[in-house]
LUMLUM-932163 format. One record per residue: residue number from 1; x, y, z of N, C-alpha, C, O in turn. Coordinates in steps of 0.2 Angstrom, whole numbers, plus 5000, padded with zeros to 4 digits. Layout:
<pt><seq>NUM</seq><n_east>X</n_east><n_north>Y</n_north><n_up>Z</n_up><ca_east>X</ca_east><ca_north>Y</ca_north><ca_up>Z</ca_up><c_east>X</c_east><c_north>Y</c_north><c_up>Z</c_up><o_east>X</o_east><o_north>Y</o_north><o_up>Z</o_up></pt>
...
END
This chain:
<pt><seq>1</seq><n_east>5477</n_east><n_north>4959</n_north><n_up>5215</n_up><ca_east>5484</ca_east><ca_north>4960</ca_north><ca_up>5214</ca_up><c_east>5486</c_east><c_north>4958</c_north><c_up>5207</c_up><o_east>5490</o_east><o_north>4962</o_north><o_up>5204</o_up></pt>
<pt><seq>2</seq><n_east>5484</n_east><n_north>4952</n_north><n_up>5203</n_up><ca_east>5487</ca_east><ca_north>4948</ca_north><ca_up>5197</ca_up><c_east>5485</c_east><c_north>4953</c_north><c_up>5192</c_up><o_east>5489</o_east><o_north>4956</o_north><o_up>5188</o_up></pt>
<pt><seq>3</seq><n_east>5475</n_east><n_north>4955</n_north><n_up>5194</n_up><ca_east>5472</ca_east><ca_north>4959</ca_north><ca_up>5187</ca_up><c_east>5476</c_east><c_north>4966</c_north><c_up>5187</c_up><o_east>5476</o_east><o_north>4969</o_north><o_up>5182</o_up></pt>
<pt><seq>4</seq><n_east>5480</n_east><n_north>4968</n_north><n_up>5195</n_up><ca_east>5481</ca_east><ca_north>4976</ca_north><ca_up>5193</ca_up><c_east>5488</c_east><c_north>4975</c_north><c_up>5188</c_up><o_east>5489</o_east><o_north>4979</o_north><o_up>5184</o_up></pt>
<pt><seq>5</seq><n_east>5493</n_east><n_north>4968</n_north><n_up>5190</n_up><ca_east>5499</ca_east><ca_north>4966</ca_north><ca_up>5185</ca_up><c_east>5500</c_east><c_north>4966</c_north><c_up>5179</c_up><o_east>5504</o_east><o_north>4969</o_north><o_up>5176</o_up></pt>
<pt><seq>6</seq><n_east>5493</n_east><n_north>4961</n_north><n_up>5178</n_up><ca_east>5492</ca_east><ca_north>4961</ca_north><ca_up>5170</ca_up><c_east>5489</c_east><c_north>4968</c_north><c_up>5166</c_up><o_east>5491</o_east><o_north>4969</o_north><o_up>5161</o_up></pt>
<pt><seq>7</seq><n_east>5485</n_east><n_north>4973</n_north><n_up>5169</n_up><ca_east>5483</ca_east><ca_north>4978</ca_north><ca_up>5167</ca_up><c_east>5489</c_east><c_north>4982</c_north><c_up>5167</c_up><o_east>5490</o_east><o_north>4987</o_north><o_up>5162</o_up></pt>
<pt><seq>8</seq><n_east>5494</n_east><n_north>4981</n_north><n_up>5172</n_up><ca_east>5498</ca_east><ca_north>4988</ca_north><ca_up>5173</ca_up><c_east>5502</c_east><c_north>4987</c_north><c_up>5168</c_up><o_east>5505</o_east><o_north>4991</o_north><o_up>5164</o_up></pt>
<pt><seq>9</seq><n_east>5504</n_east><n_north>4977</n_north><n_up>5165</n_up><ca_east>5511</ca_east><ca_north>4977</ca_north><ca_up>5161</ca_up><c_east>5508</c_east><c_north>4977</c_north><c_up>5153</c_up><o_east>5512</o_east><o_north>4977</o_north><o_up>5148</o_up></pt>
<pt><seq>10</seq><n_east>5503</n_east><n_north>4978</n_north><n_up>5153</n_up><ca_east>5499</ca_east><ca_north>4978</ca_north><ca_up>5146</ca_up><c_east>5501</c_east><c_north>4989</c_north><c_up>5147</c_up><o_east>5506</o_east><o_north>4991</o_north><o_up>5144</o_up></pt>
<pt><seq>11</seq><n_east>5498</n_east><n_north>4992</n_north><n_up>5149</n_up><ca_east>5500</ca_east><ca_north>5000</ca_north><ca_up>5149</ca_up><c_east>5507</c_east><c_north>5001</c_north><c_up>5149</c_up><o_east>5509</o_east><o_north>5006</o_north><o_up>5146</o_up></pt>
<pt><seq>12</seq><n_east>5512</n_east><n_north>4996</n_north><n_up>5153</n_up><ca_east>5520</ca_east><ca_north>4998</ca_north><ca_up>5149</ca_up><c_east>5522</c_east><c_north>4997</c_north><c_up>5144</c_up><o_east>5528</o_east><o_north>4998</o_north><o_up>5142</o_up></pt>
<pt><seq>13</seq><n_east>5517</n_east><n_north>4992</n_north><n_up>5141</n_up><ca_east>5522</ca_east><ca_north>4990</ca_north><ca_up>5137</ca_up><c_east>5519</c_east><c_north>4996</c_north><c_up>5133</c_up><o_east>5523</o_east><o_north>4999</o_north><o_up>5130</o_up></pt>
<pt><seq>14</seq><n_east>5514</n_east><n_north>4997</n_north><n_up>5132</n_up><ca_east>5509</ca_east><ca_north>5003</ca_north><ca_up>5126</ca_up><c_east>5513</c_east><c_north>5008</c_north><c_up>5126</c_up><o_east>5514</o_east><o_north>5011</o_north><o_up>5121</o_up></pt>
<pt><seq>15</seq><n_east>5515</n_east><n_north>5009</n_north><n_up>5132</n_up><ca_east>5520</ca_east><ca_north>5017</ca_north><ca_up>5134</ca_up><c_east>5527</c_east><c_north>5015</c_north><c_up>5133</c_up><o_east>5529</o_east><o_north>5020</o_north><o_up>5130</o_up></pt>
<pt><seq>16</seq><n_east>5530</n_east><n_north>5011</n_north><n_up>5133</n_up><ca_east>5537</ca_east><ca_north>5008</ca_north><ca_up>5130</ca_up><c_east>5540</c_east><c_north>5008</c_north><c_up>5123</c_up><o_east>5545</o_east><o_north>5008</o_north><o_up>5120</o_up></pt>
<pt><seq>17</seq><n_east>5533</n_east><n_north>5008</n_north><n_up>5120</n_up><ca_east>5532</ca_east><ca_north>5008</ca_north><ca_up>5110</ca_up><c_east>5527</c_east><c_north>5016</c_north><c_up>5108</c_up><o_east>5526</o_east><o_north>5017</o_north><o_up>5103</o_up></pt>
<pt><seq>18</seq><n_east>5526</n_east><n_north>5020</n_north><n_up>5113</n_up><ca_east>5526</ca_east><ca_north>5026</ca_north><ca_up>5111</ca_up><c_east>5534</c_east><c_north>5028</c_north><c_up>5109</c_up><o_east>5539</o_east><o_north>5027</o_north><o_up>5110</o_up></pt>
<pt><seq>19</seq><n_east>5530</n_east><n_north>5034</n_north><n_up>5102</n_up><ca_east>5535</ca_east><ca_north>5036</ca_north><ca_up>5098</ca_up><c_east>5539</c_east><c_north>5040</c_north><c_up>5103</c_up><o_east>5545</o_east><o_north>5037</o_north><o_up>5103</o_up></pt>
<pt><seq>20</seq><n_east>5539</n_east><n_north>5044</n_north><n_up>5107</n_up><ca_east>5542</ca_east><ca_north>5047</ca_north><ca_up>5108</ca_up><c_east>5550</c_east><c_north>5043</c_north><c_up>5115</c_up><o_east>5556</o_east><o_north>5045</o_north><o_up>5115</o_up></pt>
<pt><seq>21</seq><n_east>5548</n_east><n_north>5041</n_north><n_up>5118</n_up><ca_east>5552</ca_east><ca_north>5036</ca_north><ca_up>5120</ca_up><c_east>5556</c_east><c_north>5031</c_north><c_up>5113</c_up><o_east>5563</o_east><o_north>5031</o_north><o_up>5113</o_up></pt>
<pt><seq>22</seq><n_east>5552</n_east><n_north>5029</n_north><n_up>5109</n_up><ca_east>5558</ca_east><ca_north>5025</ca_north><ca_up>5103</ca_up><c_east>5562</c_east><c_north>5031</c_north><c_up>5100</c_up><o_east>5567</o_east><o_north>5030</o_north><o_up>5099</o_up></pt>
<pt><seq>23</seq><n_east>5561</n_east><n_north>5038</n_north><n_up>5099</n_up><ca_east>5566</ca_east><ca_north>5038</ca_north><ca_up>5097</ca_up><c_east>5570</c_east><c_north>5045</c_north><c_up>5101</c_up><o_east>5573</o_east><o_north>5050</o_north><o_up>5099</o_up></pt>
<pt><seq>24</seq><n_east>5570</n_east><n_north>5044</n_north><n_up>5107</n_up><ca_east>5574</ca_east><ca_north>5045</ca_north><ca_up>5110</ca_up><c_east>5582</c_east><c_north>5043</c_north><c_up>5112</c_up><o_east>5583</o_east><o_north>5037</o_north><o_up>5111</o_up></pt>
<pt><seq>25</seq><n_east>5585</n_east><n_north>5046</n_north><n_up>5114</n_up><ca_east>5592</ca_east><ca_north>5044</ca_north><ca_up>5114</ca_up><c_east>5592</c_east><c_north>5035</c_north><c_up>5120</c_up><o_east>5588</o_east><o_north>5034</o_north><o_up>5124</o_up></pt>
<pt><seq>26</seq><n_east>5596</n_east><n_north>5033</n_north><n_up>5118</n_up><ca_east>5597</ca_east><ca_north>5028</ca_north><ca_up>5119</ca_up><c_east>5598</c_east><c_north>5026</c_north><c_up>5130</c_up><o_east>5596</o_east><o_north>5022</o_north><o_up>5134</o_up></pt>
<pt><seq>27</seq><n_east>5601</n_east><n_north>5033</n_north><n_up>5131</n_up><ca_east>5598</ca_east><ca_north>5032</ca_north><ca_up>5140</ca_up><c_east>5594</c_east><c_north>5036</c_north><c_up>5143</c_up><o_east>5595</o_east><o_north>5039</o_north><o_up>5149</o_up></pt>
<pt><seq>28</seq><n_east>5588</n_east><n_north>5037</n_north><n_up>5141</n_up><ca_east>5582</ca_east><ca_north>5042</ca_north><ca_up>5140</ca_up><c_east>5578</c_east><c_north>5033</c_north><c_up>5141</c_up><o_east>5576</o_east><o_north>5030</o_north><o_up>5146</o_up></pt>
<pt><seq>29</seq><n_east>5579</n_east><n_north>5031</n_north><n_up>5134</n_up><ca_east>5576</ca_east><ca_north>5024</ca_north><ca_up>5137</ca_up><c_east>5577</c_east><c_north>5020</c_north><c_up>5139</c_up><o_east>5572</o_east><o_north>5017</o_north><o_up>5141</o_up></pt>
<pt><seq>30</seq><n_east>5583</n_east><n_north>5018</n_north><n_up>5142</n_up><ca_east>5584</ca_east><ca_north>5014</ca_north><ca_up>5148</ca_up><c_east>5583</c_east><c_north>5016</c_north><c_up>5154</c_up><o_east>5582</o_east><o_north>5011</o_north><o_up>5158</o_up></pt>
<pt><seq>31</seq><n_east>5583</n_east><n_north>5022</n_north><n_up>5156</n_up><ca_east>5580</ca_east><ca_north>5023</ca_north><ca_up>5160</ca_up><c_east>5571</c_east><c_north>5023</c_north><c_up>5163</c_up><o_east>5568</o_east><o_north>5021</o_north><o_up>5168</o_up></pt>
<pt><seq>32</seq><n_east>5568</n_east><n_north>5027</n_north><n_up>5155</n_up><ca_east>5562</ca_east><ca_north>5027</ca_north><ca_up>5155</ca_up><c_east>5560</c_east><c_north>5018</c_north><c_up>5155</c_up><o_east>5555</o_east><o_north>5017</o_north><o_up>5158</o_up></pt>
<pt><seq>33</seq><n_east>5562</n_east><n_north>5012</n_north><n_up>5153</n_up><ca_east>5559</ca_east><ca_north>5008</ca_north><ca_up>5153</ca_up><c_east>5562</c_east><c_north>5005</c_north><c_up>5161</c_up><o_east>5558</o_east><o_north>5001</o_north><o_up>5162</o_up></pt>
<pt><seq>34</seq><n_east>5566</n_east><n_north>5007</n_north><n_up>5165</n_up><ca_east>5568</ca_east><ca_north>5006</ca_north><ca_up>5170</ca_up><c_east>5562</c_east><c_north>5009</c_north><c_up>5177</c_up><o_east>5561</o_east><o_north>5006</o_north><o_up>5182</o_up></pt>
<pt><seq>35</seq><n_east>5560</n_east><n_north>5013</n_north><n_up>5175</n_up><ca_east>5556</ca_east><ca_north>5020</ca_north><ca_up>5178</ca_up><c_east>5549</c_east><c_north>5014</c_north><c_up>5176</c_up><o_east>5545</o_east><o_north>5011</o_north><o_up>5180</o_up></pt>
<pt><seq>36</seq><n_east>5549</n_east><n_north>5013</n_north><n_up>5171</n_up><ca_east>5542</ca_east><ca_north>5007</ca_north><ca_up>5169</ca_up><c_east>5540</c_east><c_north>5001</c_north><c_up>5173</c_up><o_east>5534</o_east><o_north>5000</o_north><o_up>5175</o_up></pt>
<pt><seq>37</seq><n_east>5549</n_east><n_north>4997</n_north><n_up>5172</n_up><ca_east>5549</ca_east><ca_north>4990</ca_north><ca_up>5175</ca_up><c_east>5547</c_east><c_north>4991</c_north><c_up>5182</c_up><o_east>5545</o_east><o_north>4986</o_north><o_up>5185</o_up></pt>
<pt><seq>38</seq><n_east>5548</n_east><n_north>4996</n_north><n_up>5186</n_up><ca_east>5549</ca_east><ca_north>4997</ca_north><ca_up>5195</ca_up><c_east>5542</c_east><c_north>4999</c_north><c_up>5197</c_up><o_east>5540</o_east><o_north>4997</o_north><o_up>5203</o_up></pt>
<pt><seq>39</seq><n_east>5538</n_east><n_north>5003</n_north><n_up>5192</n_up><ca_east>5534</ca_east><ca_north>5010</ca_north><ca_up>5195</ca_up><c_east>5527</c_east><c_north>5005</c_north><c_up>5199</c_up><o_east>5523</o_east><o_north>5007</o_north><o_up>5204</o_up></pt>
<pt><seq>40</seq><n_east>5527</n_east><n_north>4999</n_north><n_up>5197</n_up><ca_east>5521</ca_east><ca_north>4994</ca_north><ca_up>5200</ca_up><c_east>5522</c_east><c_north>4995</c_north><c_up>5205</c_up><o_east>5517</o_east><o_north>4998</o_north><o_up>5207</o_up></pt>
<pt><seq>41</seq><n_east>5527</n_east><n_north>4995</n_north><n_up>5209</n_up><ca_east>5527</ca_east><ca_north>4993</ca_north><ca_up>5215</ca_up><c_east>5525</c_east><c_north>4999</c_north><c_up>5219</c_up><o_east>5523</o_east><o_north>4998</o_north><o_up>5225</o_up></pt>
<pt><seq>42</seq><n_east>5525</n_east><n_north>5004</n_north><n_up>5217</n_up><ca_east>5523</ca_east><ca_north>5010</ca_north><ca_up>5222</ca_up><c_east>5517</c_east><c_north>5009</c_north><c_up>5225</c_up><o_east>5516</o_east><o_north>5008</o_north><o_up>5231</o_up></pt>
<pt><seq>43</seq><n_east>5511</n_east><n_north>5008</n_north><n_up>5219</n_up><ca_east>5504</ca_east><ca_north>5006</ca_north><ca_up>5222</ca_up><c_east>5504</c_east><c_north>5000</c_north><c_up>5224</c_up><o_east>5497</o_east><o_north>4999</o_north><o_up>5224</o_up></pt>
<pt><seq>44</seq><n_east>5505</n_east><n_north>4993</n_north><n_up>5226</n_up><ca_east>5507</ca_east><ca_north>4989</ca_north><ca_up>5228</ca_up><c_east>5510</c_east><c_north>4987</c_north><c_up>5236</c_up><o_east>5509</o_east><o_north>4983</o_north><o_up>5240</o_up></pt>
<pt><seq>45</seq><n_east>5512</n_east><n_north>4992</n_north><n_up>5234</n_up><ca_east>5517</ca_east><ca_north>4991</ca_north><ca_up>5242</ca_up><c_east>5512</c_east><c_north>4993</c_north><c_up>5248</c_up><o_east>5514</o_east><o_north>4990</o_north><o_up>5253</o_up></pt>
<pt><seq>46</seq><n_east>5507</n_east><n_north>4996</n_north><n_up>5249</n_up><ca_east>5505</ca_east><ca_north>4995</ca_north><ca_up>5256</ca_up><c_east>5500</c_east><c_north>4989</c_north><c_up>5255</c_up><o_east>5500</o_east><o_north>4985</o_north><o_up>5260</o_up></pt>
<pt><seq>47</seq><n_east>5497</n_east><n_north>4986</n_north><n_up>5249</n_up><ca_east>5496</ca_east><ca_north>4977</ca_north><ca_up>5250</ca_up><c_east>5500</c_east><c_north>4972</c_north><c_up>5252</c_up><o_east>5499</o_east><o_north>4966</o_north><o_up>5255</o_up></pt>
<pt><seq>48</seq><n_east>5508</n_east><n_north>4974</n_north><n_up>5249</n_up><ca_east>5512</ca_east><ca_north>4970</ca_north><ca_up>5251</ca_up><c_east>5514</c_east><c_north>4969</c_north><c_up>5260</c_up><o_east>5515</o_east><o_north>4964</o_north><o_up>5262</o_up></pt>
<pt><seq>49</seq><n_east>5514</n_east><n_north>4975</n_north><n_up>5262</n_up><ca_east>5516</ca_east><ca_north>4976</ca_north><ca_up>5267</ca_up><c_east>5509</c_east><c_north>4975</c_north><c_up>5270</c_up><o_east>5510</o_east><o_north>4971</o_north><o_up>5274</o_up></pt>
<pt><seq>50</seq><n_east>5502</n_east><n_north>4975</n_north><n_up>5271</n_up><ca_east>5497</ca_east><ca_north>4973</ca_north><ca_up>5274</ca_up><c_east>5496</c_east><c_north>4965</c_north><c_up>5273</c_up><o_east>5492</o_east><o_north>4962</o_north><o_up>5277</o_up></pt>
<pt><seq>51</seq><n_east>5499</n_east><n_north>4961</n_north><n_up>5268</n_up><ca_east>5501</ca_east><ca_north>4954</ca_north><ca_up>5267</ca_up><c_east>5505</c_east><c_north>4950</c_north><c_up>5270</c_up><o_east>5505</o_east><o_north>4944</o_north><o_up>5270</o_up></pt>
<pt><seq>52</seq><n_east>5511</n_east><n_north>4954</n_north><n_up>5273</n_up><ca_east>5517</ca_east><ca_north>4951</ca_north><ca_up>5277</ca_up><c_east>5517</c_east><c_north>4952</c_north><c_up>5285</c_up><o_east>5521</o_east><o_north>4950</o_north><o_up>5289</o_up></pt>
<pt><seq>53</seq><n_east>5512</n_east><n_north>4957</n_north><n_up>5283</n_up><ca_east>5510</ca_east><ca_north>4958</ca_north><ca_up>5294</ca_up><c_east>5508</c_east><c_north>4949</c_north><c_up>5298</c_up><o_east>5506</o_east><o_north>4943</o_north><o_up>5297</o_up></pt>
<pt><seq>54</seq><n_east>5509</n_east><n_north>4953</n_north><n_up>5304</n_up><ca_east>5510</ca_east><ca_north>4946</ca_north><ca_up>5307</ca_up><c_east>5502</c_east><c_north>4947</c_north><c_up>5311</c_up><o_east>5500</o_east><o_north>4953</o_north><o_up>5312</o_up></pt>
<pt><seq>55</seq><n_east>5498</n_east><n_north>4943</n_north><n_up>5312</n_up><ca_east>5493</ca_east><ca_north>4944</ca_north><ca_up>5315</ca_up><c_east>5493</c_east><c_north>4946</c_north><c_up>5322</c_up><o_east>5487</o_east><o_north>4947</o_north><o_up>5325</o_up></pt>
END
């Protein structure tokens, strides 16, 4: 779960500083970096939730 964090927050930030994103309008990137900061958790959430089950 750490290595897919650190791999995942290294690929937004790469996609964060793509051109097209910087010169987009200013809620174009708050969103997209919004859409960035959240997107981990999609593939995360059935470990999350197989981690919180009760035996």
């Amino acid at each position: 779960m750490l290595a897919f964090v650190v791999f995942y927050a290294l690929l937004a930030m790469t996609l964060a500083q793509a051109r097209p994103i910087q010169e987009a309008p200013g809620l174009v990137q708050t969103v997209s970096y919004v859409v960035l900061g959240l997107a981990w958790i999609l593939p995360l959430m059935p470990l999350i939730k197989w981690m919180e089950r009760r035996d």
